[in-house]
Backbone of each chain as ProteinMPNN parsed JSONL, in Angstrom:
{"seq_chain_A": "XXXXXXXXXXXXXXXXXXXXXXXXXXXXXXXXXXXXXXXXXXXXXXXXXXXXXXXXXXXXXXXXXXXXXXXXXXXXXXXXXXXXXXXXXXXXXXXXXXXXXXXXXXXXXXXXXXXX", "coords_chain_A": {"N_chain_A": [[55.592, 64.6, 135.149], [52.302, 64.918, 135.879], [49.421, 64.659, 137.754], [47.505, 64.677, 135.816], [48.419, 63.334, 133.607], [47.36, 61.002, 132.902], [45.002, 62.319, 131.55], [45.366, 62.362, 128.854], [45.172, 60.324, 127.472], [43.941, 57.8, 124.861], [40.176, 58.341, 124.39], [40.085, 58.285, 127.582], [38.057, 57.61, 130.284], [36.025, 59.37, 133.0], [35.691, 57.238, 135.234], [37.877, 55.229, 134.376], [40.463, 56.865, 134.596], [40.425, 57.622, 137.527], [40.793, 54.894, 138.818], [42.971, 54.313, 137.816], [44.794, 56.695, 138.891], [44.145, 55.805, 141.519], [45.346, 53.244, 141.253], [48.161, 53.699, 141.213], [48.77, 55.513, 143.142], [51.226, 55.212, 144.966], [53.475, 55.52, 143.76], [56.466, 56.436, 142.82], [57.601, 58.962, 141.077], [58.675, 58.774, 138.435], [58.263, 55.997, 138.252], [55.871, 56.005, 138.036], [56.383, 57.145, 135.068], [57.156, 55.191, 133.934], [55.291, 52.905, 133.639], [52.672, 54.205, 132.521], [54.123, 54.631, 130.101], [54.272, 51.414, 129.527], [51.523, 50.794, 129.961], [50.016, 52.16, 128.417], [51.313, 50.95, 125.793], [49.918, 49.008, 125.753], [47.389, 49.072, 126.232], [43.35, 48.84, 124.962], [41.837, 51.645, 123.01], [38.593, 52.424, 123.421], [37.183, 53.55, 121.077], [38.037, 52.225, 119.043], [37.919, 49.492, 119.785], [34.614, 49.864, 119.074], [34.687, 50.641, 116.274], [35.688, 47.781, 114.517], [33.227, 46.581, 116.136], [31.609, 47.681, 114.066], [32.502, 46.801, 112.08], [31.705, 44.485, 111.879], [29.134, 44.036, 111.303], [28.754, 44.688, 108.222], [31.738, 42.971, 107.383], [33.691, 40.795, 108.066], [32.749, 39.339, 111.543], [33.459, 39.726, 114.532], [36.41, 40.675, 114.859], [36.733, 41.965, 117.105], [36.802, 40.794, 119.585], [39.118, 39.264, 119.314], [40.564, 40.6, 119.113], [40.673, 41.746, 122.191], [41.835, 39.596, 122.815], [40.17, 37.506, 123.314], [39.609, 34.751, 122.194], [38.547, 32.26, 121.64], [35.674, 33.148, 121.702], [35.731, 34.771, 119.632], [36.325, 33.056, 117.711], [33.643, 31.726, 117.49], [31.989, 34.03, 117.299], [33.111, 34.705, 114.568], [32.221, 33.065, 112.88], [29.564, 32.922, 113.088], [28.921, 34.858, 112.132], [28.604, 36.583, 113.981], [26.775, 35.844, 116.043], [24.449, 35.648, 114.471], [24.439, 38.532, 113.964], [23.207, 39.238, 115.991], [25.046, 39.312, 118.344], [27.415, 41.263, 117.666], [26.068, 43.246, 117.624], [25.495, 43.559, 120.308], [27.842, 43.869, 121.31], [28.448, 46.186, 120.442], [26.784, 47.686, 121.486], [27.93, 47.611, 124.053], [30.604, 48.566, 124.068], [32.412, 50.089, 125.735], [32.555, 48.613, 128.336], [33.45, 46.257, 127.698], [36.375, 46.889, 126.818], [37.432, 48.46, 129.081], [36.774, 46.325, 130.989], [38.95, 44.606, 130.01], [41.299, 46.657, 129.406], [41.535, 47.082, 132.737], [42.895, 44.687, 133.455], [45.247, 44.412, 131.923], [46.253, 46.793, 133.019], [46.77, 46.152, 135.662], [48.505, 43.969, 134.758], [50.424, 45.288, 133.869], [51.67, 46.594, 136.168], [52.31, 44.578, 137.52], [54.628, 43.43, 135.985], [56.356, 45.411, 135.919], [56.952, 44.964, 138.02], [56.199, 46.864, 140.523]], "CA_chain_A": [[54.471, 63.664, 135.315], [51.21, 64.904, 136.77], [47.927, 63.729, 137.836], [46.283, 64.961, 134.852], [49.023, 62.441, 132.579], [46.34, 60.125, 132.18], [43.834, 62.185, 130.551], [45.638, 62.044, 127.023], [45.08, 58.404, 126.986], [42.549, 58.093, 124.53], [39.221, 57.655, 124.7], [39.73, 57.28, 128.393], [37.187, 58.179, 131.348], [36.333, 59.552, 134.307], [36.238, 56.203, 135.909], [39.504, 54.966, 134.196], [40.889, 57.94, 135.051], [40.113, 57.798, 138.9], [41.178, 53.486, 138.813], [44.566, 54.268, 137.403], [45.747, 57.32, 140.165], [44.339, 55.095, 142.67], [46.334, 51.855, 141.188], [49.62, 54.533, 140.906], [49.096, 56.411, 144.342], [52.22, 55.647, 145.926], [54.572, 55.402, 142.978], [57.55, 57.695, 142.076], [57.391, 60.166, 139.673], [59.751, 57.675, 137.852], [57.904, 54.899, 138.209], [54.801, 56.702, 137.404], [55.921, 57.139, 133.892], [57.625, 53.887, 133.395], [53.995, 52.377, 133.806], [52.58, 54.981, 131.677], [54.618, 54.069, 128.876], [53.996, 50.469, 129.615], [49.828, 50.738, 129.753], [49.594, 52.84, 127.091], [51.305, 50.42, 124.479], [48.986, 47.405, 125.614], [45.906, 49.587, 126.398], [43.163, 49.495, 123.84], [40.957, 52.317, 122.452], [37.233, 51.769, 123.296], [36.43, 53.623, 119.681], [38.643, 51.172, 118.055], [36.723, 48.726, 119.855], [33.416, 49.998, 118.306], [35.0, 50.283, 114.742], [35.938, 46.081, 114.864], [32.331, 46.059, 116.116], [30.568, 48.018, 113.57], [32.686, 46.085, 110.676], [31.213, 42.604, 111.918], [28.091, 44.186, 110.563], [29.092, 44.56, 106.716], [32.431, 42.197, 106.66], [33.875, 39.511, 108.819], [32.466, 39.517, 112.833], [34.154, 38.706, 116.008], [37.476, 41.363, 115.384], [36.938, 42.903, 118.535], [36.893, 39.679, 120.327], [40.262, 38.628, 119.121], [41.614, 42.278, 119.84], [40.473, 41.458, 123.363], [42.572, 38.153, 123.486], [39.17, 36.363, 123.533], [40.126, 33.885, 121.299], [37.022, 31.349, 121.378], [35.053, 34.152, 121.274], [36.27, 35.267, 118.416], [36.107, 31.988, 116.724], [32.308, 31.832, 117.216], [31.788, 35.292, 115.976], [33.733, 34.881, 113.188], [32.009, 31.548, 112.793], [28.327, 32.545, 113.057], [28.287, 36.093, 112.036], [28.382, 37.547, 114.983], [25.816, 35.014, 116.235], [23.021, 36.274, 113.746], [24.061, 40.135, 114.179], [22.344, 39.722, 117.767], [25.49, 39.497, 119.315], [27.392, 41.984, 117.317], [25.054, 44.941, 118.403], [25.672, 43.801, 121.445], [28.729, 43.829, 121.443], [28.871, 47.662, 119.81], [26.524, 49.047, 122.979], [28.961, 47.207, 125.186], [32.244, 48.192, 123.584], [32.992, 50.712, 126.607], [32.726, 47.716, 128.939], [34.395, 46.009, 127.223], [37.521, 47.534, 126.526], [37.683, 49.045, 130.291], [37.454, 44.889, 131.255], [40.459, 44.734, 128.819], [42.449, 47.721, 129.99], [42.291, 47.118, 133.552], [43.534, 43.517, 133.47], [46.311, 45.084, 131.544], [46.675, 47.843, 134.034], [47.294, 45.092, 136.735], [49.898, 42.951, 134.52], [51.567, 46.083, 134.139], [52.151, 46.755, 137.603], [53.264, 43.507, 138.367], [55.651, 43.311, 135.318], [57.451, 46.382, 136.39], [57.444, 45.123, 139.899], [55.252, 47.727, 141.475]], "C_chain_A": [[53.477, 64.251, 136.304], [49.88, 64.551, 136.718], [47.425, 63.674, 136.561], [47.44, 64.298, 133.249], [47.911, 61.276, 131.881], [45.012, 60.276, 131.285], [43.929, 62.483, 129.303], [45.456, 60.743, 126.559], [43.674, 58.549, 126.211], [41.419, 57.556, 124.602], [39.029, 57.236, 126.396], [37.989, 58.19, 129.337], [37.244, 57.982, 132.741], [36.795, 58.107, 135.075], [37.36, 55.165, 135.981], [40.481, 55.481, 134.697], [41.304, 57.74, 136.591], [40.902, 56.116, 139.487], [42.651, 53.933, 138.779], [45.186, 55.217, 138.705], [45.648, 56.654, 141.236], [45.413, 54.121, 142.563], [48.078, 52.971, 141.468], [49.832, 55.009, 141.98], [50.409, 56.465, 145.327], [53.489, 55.532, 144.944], [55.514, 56.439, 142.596], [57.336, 58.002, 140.906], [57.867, 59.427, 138.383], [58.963, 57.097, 137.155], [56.781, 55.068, 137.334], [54.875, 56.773, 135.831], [56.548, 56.002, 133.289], [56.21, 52.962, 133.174], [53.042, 53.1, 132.906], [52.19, 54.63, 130.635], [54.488, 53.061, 128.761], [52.284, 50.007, 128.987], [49.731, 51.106, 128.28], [49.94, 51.935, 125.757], [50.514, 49.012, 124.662], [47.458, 47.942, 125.765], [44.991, 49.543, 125.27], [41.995, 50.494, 123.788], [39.565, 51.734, 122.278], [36.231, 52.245, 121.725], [36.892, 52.266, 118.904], [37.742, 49.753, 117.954], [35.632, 48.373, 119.094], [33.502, 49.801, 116.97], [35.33, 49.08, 114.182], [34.39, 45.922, 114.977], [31.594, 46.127, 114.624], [31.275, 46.937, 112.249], [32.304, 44.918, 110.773], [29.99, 42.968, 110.982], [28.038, 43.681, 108.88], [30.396, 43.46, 106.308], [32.201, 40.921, 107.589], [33.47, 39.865, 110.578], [33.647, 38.581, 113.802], [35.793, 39.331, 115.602], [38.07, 41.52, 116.69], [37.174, 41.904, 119.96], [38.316, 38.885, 120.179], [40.987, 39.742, 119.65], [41.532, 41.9, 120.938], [41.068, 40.154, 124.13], [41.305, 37.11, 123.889], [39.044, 35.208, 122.626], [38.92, 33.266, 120.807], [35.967, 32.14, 120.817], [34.281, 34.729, 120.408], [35.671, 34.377, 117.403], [34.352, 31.977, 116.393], [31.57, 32.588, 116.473], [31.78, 35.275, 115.0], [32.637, 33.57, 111.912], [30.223, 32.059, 112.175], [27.734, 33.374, 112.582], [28.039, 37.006, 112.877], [26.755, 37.022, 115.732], [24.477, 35.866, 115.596], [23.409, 37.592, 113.933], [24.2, 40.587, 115.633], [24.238, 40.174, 118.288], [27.053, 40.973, 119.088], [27.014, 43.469, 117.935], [25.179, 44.851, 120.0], [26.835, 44.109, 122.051], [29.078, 46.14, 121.364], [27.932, 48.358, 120.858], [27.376, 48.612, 123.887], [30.213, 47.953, 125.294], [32.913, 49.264, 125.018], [33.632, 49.605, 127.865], [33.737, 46.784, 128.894], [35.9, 45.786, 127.006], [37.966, 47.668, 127.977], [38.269, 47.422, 131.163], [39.038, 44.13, 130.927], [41.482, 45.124, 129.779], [42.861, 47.489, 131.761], [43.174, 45.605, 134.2], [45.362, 44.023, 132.725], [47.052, 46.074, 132.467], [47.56, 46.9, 135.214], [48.737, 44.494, 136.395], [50.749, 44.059, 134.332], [52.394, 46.415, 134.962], [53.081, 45.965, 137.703], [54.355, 42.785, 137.269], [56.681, 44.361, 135.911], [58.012, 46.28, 138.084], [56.99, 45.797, 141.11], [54.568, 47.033, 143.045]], "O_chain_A": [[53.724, 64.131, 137.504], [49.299, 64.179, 135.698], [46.901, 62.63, 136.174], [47.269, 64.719, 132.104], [47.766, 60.888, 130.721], [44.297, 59.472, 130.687], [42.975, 62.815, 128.599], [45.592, 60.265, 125.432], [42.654, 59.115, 126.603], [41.365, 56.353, 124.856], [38.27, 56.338, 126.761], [37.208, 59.054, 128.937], [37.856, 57.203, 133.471], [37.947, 57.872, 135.437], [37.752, 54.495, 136.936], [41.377, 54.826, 135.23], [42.505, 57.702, 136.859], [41.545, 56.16, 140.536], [43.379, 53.857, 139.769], [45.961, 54.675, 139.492], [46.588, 56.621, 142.031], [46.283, 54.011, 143.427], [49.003, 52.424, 142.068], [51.03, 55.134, 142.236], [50.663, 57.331, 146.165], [54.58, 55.45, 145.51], [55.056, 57.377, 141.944], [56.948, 57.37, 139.924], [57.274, 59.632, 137.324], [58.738, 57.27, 135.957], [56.626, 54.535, 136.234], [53.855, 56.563, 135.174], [56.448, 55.874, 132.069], [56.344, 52.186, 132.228], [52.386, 52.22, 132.348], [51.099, 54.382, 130.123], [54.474, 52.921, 127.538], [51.939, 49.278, 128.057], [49.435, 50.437, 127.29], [49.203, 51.993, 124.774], [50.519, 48.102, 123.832], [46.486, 47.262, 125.437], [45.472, 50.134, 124.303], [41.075, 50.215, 124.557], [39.244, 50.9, 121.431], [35.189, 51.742, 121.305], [36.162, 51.475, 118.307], [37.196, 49.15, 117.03], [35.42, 47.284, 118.56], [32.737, 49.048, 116.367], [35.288, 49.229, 112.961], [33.92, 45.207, 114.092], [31.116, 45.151, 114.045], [30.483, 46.338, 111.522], [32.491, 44.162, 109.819], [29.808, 42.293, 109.969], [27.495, 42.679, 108.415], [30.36, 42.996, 105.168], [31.185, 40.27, 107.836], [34.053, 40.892, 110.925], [34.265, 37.517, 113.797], [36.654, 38.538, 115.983], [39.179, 41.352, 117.198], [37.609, 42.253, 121.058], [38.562, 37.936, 120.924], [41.872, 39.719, 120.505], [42.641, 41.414, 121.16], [40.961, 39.754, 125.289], [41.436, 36.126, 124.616], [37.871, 34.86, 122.487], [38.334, 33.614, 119.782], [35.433, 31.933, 119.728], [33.104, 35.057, 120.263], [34.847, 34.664, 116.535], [33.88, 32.179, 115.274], [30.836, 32.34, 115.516], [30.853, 35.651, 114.281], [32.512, 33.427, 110.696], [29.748, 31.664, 111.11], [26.52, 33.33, 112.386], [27.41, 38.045, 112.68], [25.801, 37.785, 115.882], [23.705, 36.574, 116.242], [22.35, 38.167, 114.181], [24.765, 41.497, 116.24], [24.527, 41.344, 118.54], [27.583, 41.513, 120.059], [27.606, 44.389, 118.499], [25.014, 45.787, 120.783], [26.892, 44.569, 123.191], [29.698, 46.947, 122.057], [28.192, 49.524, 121.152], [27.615, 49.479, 124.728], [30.847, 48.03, 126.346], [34.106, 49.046, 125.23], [34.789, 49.653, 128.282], [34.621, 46.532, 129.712], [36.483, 44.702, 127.023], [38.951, 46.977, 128.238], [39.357, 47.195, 131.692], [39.832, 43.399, 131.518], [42.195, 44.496, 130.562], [44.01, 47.624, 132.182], [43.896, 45.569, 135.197], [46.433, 43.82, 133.297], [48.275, 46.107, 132.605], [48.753, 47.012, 135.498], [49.731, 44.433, 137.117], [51.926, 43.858, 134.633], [53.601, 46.558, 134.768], [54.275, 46.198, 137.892], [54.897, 41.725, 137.581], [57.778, 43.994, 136.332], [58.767, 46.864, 138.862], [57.224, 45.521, 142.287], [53.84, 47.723, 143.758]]}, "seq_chain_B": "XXXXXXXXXXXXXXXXXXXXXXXXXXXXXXXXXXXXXXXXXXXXXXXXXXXXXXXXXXXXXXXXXXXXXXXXXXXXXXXXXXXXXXXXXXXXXXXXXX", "coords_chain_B": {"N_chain_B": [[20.06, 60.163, 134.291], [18.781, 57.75, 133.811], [20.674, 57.083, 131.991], [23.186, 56.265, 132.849], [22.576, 54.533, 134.821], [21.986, 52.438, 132.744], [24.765, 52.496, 131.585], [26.079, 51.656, 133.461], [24.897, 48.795, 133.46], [25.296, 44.883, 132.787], [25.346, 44.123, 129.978], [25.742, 42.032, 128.611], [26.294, 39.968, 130.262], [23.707, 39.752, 130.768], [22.587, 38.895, 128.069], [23.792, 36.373, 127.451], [22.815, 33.964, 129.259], [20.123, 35.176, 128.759], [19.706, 33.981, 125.915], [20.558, 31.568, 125.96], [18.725, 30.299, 127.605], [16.735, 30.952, 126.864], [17.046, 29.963, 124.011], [16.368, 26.67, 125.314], [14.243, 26.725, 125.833], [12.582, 27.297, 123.765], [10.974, 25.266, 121.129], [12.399, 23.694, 118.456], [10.645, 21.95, 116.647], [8.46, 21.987, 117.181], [7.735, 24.308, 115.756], [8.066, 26.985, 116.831], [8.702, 30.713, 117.184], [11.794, 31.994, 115.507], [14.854, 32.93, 116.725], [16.693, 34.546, 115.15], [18.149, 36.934, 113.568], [18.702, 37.201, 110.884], [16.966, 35.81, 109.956], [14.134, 36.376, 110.086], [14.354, 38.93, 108.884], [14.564, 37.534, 106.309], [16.54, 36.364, 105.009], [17.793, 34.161, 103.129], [20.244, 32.037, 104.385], [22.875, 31.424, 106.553], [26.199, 31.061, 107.85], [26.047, 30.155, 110.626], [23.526, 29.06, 110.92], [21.146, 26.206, 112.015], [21.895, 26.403, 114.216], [21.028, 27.241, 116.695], [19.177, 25.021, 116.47], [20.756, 22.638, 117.436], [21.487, 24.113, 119.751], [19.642, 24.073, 121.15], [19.185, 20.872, 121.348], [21.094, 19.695, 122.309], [21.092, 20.934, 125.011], [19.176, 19.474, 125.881], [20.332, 17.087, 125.923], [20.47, 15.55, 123.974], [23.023, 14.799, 122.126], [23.957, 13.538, 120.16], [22.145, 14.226, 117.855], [21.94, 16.874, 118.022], [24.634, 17.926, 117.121], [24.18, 17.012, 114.405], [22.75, 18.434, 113.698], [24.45, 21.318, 114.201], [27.894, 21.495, 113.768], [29.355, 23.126, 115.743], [27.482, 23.643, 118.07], [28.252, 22.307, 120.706], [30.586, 23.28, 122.056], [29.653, 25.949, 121.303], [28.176, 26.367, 123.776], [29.268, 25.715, 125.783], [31.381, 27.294, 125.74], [29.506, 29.438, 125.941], [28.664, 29.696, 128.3], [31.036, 29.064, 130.002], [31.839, 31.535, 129.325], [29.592, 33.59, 130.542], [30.234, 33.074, 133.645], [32.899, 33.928, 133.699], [32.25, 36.773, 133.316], [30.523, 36.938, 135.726], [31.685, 37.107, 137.717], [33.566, 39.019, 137.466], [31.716, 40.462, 137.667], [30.972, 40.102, 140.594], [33.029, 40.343, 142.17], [33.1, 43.456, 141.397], [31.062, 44.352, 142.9], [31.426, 43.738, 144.951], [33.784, 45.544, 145.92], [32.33, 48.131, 146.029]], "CA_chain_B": [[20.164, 59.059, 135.35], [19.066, 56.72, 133.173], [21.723, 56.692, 130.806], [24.096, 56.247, 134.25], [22.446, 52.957, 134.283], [22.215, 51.542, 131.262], [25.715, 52.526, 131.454], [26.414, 50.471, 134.447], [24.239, 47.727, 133.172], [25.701, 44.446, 132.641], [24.542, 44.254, 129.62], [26.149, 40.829, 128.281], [26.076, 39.087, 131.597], [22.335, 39.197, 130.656], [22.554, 38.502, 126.907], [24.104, 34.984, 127.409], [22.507, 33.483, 129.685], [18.699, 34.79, 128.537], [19.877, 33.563, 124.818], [20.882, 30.111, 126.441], [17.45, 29.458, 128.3], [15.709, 30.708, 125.307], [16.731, 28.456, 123.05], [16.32, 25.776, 125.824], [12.233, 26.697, 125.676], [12.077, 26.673, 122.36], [11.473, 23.51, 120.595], [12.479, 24.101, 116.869], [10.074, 20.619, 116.14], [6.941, 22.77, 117.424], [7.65, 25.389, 114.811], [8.108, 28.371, 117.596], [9.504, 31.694, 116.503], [12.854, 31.945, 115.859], [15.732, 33.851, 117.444], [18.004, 34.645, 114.249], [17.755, 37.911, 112.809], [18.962, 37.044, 109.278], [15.866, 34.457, 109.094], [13.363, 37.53, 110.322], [14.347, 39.723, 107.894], [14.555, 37.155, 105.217], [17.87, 36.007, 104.553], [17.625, 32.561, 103.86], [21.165, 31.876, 104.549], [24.217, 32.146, 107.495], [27.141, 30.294, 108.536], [25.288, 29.664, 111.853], [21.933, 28.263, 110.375], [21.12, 25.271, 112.443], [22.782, 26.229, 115.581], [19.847, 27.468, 117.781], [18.106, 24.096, 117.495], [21.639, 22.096, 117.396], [22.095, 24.27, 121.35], [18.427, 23.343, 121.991], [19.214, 19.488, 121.415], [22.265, 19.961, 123.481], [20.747, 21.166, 126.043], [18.301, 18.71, 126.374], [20.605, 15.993, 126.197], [20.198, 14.477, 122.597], [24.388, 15.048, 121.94], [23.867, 13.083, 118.207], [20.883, 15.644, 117.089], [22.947, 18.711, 118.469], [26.055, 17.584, 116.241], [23.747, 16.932, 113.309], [22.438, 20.372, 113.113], [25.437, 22.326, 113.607], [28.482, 20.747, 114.456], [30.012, 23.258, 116.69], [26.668, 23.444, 119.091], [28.644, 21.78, 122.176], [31.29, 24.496, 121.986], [29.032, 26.937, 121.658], [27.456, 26.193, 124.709], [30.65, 25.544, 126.709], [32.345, 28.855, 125.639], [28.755, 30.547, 126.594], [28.755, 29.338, 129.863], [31.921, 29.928, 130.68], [31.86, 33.438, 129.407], [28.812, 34.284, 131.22], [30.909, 32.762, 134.679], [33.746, 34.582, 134.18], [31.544, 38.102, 133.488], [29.917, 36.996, 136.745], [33.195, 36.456, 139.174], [33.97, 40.185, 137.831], [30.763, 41.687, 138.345], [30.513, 39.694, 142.036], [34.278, 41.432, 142.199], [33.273, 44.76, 141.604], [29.985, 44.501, 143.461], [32.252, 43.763, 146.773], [34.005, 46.888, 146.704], [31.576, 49.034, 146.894]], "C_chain_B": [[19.92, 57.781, 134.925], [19.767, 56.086, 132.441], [23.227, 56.186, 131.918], [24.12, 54.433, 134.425], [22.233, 52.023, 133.783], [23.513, 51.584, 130.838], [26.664, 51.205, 132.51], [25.622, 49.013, 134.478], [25.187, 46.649, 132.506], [24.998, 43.6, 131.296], [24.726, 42.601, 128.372], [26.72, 40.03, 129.314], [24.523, 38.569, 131.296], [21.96, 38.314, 129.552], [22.803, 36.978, 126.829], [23.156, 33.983, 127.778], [20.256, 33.562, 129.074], [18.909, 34.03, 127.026], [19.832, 32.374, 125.265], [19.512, 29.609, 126.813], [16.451, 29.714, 127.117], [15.484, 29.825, 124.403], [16.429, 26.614, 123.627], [14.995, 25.173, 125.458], [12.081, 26.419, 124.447], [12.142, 25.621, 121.146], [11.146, 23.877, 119.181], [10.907, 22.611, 116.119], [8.165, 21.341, 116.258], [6.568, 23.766, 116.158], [7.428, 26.729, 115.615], [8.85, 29.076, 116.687], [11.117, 31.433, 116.65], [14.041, 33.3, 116.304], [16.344, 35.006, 116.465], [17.341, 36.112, 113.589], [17.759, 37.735, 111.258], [17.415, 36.588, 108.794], [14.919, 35.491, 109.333], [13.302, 38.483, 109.368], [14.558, 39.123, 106.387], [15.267, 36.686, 104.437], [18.134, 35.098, 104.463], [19.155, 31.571, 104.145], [22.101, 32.078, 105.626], [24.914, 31.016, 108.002], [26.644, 29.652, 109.6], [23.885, 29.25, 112.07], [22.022, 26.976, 111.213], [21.858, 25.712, 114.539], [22.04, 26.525, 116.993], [19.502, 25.693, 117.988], [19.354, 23.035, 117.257], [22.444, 22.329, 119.627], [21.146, 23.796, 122.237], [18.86, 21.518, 122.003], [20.424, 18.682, 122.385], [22.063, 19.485, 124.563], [19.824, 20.399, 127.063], [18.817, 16.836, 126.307], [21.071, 14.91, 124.953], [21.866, 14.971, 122.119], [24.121, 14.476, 120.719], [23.575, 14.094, 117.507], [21.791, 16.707, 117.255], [23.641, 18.216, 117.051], [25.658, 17.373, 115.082], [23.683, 18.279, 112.727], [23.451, 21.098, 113.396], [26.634, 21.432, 114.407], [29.545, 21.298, 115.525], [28.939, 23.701, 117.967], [27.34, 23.222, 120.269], [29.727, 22.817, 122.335], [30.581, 25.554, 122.312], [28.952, 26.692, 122.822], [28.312, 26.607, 125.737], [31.128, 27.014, 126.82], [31.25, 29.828, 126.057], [28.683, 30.602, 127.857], [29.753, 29.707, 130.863], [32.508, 31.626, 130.55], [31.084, 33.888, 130.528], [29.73, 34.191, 133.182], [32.14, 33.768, 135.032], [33.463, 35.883, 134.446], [30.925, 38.332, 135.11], [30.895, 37.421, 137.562], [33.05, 38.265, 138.887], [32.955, 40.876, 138.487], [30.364, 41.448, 140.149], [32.074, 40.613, 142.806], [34.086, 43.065, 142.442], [32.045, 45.308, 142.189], [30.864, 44.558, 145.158], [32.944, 44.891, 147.012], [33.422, 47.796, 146.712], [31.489, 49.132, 148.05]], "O_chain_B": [[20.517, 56.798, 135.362], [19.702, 54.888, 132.165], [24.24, 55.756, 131.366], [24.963, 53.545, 134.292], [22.256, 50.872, 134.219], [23.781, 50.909, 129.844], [27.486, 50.316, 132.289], [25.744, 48.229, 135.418], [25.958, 47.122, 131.671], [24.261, 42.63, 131.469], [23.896, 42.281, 127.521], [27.747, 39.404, 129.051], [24.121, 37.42, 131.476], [21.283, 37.295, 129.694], [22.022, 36.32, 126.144], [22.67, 33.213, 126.949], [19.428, 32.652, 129.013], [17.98, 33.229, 126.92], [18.767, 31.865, 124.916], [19.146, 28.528, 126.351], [15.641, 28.947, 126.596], [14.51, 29.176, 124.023], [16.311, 25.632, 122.894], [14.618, 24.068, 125.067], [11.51, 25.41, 124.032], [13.101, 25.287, 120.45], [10.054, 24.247, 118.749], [10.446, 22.75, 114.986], [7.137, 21.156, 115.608], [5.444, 23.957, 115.694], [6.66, 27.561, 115.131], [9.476, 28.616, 115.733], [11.643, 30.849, 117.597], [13.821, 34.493, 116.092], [16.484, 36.168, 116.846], [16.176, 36.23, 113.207], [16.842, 38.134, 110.54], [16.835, 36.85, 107.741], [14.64, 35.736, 108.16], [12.2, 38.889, 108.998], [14.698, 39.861, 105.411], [14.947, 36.496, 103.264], [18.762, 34.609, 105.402], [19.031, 30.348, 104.081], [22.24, 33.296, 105.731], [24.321, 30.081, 108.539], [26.787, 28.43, 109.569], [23.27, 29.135, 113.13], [23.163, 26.516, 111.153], [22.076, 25.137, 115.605], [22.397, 26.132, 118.103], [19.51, 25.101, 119.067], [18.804, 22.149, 116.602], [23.145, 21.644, 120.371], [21.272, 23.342, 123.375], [18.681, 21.044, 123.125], [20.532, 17.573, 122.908], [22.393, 18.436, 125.117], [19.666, 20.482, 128.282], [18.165, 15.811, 126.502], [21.744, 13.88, 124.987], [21.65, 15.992, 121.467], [24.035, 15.43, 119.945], [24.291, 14.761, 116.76], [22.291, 17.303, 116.301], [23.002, 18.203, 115.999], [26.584, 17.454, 114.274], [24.214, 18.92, 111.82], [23.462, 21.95, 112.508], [26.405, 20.8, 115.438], [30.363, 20.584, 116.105], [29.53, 24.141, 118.953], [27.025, 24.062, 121.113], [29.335, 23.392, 123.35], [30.722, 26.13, 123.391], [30.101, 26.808, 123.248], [28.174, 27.608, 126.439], [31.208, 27.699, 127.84], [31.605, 30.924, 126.492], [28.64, 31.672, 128.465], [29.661, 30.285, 131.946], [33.161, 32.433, 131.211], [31.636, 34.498, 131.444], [29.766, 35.222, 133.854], [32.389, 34.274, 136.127], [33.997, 36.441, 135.404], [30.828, 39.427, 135.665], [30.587, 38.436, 138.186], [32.55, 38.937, 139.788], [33.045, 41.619, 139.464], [29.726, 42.239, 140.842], [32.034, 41.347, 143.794], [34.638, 43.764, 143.291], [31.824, 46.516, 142.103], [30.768, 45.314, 146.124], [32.883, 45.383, 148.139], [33.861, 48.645, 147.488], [30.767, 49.999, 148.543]]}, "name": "protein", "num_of_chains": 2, "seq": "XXXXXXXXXXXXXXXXXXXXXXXXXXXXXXXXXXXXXXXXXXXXXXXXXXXXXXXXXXXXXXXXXXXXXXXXXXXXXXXXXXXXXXXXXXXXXXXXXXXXXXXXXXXXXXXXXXXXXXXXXXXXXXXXXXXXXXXXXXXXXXXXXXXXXXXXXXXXXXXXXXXXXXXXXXXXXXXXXXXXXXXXXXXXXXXXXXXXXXXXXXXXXXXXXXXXXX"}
């Protein structure tokens, strides 16, 4: 396990990157990849993200909002079209934001599932 | 440098809330422009037809009218509001550690 474990995660970045060794800095090597393996299967992919967005366009809207556990969200999306499109596109320049909002709420419950 | 912050731009913290006061101003009864892209480009159709001036009637109080024109208007509203709140808390969150 070393520092540079986190930059196979995909899609991630620098500033993910830099969040996570800080959140990990005093953890055993161990621990380190017990958490890892943890993030990684709840983490999601900010392309994936975008690909959920771009299909609100042509099918059903408001995927990416249910991926995100935004439930209501979702419903509206799904509901309105992605409120006219507008929110859609907004959604697809966001999706980094997004996702990162996502991941490090996840990052956190990871921690404090494993006890960290 | 610009792309730095348009990267760090909150860029649906803004979206909500100017959508919300927009449709506050605009009084569908005047015949102002409307918001909806579909209806702009000509589409005379969408699941969410009615719902601009269903958040305007809302907003201004008339709870019947809202519920006429679309009947999940008060929802909407609710779930925008508290989106935009919770987007806030983080961004007042990650404004403090700097």
């Amino acid at each position: 396990m070393s520092d540079f474990s986190y930059a196979m995660l995909p899609g991630i970045e620098q500033e993910e990157m830099l969040w996570l060794q800080e959140l990990t800095r005093g953890y055993s090597s161990e621990n380190k990849q017990r958490f890892l393996a943890l993030y990684q299967s709840r983490r999601k992919d900010p392309q994936m993200i975008l690909i959920c967005c771009l299909i609100g366009l042509v099918g059903a809207a408001g995927i990416q909002r249910f991926m995100l556990n935004q439930i209501a969200m979702g419903i509206l999306y799904f509901v309105t079209f992605g409120f006219c499109m507008i929110g859609t596109i907004i959604d697809a320049v966001n999706h980094r934001r997004l996702a990162w909002e996502f991941n490090k709420k996840e990052a956190l419950s990871c921690a404090a599932l494993l006890g960290l | 440098m610009i792309f730095t912050f348009l990267k760090k731009f909150p860029l649906e913290l803004l979206a909500w809330p100017v959508g919300l006061t927009g449709l506050f101003f605009l009084d569908p009864a005047a015949g102002q422009p409307s918001l909806c892209l579909f209806k702009n480009i000509g589409i005379p159709f969408c699941p969410g037809c009615g719902l601009g001036h269903g958040i305007h009637f809302f907003l201004h109080g008339r709870w019947l009218e809202a519920l006429h024109h679309h009947w999940l208007a008060p929802a909407v509203v609710l779930i925008l509001v508290y989106r935009t709140v919770q987007l806030a808390r983080l961004q007042f969150a990650e404004l403090k550690l700097q």
